[in-house]
C-alpha positions as CSV (number, residue, x, y, z in Angstrom):
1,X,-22.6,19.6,86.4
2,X,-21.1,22.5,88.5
3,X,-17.7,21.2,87.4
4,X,-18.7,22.2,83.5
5,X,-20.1,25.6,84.4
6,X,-17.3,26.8,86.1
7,X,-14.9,25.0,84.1
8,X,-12.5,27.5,82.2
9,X,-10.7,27.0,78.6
10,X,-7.9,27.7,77.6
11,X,-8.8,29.8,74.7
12,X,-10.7,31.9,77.8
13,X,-7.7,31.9,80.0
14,X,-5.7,33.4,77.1
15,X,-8.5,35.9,76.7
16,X,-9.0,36.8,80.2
17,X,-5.6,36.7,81.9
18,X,-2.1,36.8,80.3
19,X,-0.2,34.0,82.0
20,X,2.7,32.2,80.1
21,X,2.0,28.7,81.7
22,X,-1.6,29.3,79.4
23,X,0.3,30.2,76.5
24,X,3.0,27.5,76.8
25,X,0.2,25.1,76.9
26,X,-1.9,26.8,74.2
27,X,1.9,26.1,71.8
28,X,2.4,23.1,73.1
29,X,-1.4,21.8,71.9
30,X,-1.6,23.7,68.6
31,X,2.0,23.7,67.3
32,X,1.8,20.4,65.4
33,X,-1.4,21.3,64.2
34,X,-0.8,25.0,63.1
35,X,2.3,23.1,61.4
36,X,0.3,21.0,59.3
37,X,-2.1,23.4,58.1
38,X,0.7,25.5,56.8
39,X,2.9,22.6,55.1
40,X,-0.4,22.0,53.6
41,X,0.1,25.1,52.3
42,X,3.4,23.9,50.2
43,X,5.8,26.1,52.4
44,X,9.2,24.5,53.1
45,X,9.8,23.2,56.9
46,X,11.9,26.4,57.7
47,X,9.3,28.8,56.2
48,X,6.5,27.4,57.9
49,X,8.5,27.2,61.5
50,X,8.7,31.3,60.6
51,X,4.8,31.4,59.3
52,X,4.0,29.6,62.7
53,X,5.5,32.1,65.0
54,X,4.1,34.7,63.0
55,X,0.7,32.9,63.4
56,X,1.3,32.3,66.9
57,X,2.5,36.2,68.0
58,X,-0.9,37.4,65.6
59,X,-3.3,34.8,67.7
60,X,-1.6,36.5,71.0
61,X,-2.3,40.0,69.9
62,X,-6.0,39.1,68.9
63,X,-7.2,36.4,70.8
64,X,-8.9,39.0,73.3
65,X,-10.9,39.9,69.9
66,X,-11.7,36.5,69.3
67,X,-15.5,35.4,70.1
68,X,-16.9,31.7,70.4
69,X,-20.3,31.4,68.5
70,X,-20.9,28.4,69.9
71,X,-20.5,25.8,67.3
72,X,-17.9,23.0,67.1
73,X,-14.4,24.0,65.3
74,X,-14.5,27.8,65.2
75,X,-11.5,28.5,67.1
76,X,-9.2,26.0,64.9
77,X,-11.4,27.8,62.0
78,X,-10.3,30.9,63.0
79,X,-6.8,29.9,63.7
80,X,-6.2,28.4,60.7
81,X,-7.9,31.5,58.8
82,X,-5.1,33.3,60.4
83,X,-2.4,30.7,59.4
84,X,-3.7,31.1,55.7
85,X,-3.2,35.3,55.9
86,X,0.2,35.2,57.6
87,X,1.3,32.3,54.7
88,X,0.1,35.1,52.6
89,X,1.9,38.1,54.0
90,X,4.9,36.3,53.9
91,X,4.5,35.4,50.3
92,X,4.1,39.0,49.9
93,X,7.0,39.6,51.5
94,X,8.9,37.3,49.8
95,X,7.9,38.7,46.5
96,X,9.2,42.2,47.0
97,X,12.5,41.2,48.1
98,X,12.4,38.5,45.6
99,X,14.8,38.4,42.4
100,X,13.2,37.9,39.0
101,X,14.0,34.0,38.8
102,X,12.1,33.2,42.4
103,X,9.1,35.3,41.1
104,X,7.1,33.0,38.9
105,X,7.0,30.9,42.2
106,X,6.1,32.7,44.2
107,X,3.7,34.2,42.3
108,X,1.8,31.1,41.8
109,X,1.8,29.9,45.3
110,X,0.5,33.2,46.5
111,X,-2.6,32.5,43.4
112,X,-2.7,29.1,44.6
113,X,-3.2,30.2,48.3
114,X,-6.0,33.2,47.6
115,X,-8.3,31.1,45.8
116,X,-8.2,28.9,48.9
117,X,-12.4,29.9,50.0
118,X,-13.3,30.4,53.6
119,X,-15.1,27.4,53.1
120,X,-12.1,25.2,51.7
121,X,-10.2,27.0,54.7
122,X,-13.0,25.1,57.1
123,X,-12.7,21.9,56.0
124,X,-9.0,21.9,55.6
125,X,-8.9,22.9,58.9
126,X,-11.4,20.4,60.3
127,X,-9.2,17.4,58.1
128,X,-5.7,18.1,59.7
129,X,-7.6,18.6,63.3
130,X,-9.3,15.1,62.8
131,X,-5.6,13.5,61.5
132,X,-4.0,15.8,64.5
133,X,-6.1,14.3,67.2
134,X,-5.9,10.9,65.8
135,X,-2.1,10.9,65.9
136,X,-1.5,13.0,68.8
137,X,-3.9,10.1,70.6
138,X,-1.7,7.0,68.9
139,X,1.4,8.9,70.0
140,X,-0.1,9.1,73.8
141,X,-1.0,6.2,74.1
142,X,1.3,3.3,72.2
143,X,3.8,3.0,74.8
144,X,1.2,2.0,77.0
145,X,0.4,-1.2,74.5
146,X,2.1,-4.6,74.6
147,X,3.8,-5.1,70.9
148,X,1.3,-7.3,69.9
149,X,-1.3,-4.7,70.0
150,X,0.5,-1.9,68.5
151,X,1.7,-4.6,65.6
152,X,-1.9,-5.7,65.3
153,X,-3.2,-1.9,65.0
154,X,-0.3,-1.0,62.8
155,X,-0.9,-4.2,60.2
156,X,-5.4,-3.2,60.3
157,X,-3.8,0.4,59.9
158,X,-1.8,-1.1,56.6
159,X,-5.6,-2.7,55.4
160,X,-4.5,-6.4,56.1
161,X,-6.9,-9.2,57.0
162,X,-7.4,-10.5,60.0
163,X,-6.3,-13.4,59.2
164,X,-3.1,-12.4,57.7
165,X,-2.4,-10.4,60.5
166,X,-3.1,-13.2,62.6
167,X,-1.0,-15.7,60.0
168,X,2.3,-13.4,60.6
169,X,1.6,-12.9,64.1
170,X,1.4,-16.6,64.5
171,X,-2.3,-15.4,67.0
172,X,-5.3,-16.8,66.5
173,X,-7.8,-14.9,64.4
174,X,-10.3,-14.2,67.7
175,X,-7.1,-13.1,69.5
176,X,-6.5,-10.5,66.6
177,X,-10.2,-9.1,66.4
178,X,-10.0,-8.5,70.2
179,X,-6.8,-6.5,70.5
180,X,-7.6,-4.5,67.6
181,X,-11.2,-3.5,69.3
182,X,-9.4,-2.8,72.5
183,X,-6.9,-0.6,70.7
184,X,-9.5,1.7,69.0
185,X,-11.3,1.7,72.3
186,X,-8.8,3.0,74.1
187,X,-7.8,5.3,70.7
188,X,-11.5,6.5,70.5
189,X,-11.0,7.2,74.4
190,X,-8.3,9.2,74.2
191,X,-9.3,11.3,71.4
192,X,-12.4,11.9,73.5
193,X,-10.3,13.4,76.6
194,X,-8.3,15.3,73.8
195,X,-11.0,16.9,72.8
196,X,-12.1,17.6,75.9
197,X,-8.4,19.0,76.5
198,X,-8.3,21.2,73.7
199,X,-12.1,22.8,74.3
């Protein structure tokens, strides 16, 4: 119990006390995330590397604004709120030093990304954090699996059977069942300690 009251987050730690190590960790959590939100955004990979800094150097100069409500999600919220109005700055951008070919374009994807809703902003965010935890946890924790596991998970993953998995796996159907529970358990815990993690 006295462990969670005095515990401090991250986002606090960046708040409270510029330190680098905080704010190489803080990158090294929310890169692949912030990444995501923004290809969802239909940006090319080098545009949203330069819409991520951007992102990343705004968060820095206004995190001390920043203010938990206490509900689940608003700091990704926020975060990818800000992702949304860089992406739209740098359309903006784009669009004055634009020639008259490139304009159309750009033009619709800056329409396309206003009439994006605060809501629609939520629950994007909330989709890409549920996909980012859920692959950040398969990436952490695969190595860790015999072969058989990960080609069990991977084949349930593709929607096979059981007992086509088990068929091409030459296992027995029980044996298939098992490994796959014991995969998402350990998936399910590992997403847990992410959570706890990114909190």
């Amino acid at each position: 119990m006295k462990e969670d009251l005095t515990r401090i987050t991250l986002i606090q730690k960046l708040q409270t006390d510029y330190n680098e190590d905080s704010w190489d960790e803080f990158i090294n959590l929310y890169r692949g995330y912030v990444f995501v939100i923004i290809k969802r955004m239909n940006f090319s990979e080098e545009d949203c590397h330069d819409i991520m800094q951007t992102t990343f150097l705004k968060v820095w100069k206004n995190v001390e604004k920043f203010e938990h409500g206490g509900y689940n999600g608003q700091f990704r919220r926020w975060l990818a709120t800000i992702a949304r109005n860089t992406a739209l700055r740098f359309i903006q951008k784009q669009k004055s030093e634009s020639t008259k070919q490139n304009l159309f374009k750009i033009t619709k994807q800056e329409v396309d990304l206003e009439a994006y809703t605060q809501p629609e902003i939520e629950a994007l965010a909330d989709k890409e954090w549920e996909l980012y935890l859920s692959n950040t946890a398969w990436h952490n924790i695969k190595d860790d699996l015999n072969t058989n596991l990960q080609e069990v998970f991977n084949m349930s993953l593709e929607g096979l059977p059981l007992s086509q998995i088990a068929e091409t796996l030459d296992l027995p159907k029980n044996t298939v069942s098992v490994y796959k529970r014991r995969v998402l358990n350990t998936l399910k815990k590992e997403i847990k300690r992410l959570e706890k993690k990114f909190s």
